[in-house]
N, C-alpha and C positions, 0 to 999 in steps of 0.2 A: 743446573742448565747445561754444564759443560758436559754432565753424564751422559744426557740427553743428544747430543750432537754427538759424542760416544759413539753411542749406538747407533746414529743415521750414518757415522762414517761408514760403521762396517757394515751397513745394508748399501750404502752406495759402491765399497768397495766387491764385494758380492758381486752387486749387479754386472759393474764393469766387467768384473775376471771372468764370469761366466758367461754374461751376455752378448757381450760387445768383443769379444776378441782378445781378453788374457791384458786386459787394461787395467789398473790400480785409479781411481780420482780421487782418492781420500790420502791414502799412504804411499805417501812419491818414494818410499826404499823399495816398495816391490819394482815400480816403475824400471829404476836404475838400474836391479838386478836382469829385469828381462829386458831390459836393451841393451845390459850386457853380453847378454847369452844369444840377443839375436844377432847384434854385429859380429859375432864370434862363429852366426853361420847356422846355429843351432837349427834343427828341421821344426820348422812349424810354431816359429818364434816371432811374434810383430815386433815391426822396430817402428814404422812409420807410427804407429796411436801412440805407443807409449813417450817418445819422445815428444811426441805435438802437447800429450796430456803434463809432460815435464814443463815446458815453455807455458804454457797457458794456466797451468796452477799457480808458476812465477809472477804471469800479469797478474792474475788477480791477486795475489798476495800486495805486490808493489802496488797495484793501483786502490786496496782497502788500508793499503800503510797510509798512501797520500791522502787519502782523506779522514783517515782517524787521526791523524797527526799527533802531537804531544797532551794527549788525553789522559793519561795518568792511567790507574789501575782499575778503576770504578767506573762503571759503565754510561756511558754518555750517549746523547740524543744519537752522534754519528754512529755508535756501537748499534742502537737501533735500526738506522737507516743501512748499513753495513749485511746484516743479519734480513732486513726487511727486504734486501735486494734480492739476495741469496732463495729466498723461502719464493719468492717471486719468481725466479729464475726455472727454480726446481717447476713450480708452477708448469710454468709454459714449455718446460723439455717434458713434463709427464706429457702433455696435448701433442706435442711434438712427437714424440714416439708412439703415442694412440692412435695418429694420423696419416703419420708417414708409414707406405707399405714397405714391409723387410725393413726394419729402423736400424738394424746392425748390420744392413752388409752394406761394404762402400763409402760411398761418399757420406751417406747418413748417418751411419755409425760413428766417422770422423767426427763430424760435427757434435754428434752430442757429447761423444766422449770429452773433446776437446773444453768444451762449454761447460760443463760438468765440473772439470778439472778446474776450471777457471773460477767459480763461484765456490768450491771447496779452499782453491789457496785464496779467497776473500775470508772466507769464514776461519780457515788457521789464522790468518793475520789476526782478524778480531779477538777471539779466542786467547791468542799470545798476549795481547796488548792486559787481560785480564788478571796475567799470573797467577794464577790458582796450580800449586804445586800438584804434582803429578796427573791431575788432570787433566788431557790434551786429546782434542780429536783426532790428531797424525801420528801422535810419538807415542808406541805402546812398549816397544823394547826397554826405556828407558824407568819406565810404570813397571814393567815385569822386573828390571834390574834391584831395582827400589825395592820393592814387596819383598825378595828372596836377600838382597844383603842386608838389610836393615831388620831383617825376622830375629825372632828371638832364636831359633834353631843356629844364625850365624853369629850369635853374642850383641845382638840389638835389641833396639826396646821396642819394633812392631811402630815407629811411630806412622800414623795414617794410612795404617796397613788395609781399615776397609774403603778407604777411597780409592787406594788402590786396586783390591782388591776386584770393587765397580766395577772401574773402568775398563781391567781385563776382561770378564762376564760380560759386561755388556757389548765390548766390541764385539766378542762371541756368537754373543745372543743377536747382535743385529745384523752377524755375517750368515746365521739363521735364515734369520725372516727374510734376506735379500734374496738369498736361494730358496726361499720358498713361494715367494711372491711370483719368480723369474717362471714360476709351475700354474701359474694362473695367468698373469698379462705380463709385459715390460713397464709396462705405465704406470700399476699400483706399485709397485716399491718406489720410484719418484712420488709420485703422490705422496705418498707413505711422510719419505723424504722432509717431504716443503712443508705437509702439517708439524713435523718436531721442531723443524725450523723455525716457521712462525709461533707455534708456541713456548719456544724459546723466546724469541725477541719479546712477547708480551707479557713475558713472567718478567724478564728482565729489565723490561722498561716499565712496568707498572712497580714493581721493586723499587727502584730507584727514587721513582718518585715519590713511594713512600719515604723514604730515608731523608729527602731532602724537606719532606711535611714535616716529620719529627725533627729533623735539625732546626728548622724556624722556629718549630712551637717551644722546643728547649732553650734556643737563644733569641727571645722573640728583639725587633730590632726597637729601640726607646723612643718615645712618641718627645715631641719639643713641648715644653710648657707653655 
């Protein structure tokens, strides 16, 4: 599931850099880097998106922490409803940018980027609350560090080198398809977007409920005499 959000980050981060104005909504280090470079004056550098897309990945991270609350590592109804929002969101910014004329220049573009940013640090939160090592839809440097010091070339034993491995390819592959959707409409790569997303949430909540069938049926509870 998390490969899968993987790969819609780096189609949403795509879309942003290239569509909307050299915006990151999935991976906040780009963000930081270029509002580094534009407070520093840089020619041709946004500071207003990337900073708004900074603050608003924050809300939604803070605001899918408060309601996933102390859920443990296993995916729970709120992990659904979290994910269910998200896929939702994507939804209505695809119609939104199908809609609205010139969707990246201006105030329009603000907005989605912003909004965008906001439903990605909802789904990092979610995501984190899962701990599933080295798989993460924001953190790839961390994934790339892993892969190469833990390889056997550096005197390690490769452990979960193809998850890793994934998750690199797949950001790849979905900073691909974002750039190439952006060759056809704005709209389809969102769209794209909220179907992985919603089929995320329904793998993972029909998952679960599997898990908890088989937990019953293994410890079924003792009927009274």
């Amino acid at each position: 599931m998390l490969l899968l959000l993987t790969f819609s980050t780096g189609m949403v981060d795509a879309i942003g850099y290239l569509g909307f104005d050299k915006v990151f909504t999935g991976n906040m280090t780009g963000n930081v880097v270029i509002l580094g470079m534009g407070l520093a004056g840089a020619e041709g550098v946004p500071v207003l998106r990337p900073a708004l897309a900074l603050v608003f990945f924050m809300i939604g991270a803070a605001l899918s922490g408060r309601i996933l609350g102390d859920i443990g590592e296993a995916w729970h109804r709120r992990t659904t409803l979290i994910y269910g929002i998200v896929a939702a969101g994507c939804a209505a910014l695809s119609i939104y940018v199908a809609v609205v004329p010139d969707p990246e220049i201006g105030l329009a573009g603000t907005i989605f980027t912003s909004a965008l940013s906001a439903l990605m640090g909802a789904q990092a939160a979610a995501a984190r609350k899962m701990k599933i090592a080295d798989v993460t839809p924001v953190v790839v440097p961390s994934t790339i560090v892993g892969l190469a010091s833990d390889s056997r070339l550096a005197g390690g034993d490769s452990t979960r080198w193809v998850r890793r491995f994934l998750a690199v390819v797949l950001i790849l592959i979905g900073a691909l398809a974002g750039a190439a959707t952006l060759m056809l409409n704005q709209w389809i790569g969102i769209a794209i977007v909220a179907v992985l997303v919603a089929a995320t949430t329904v793998i993972g909540h029909l998952g679960e409920k599997k898990k908890q069938t088989r937990a019953e049926a293994a410890d079924p509870v003792p009927s009274n005499a």
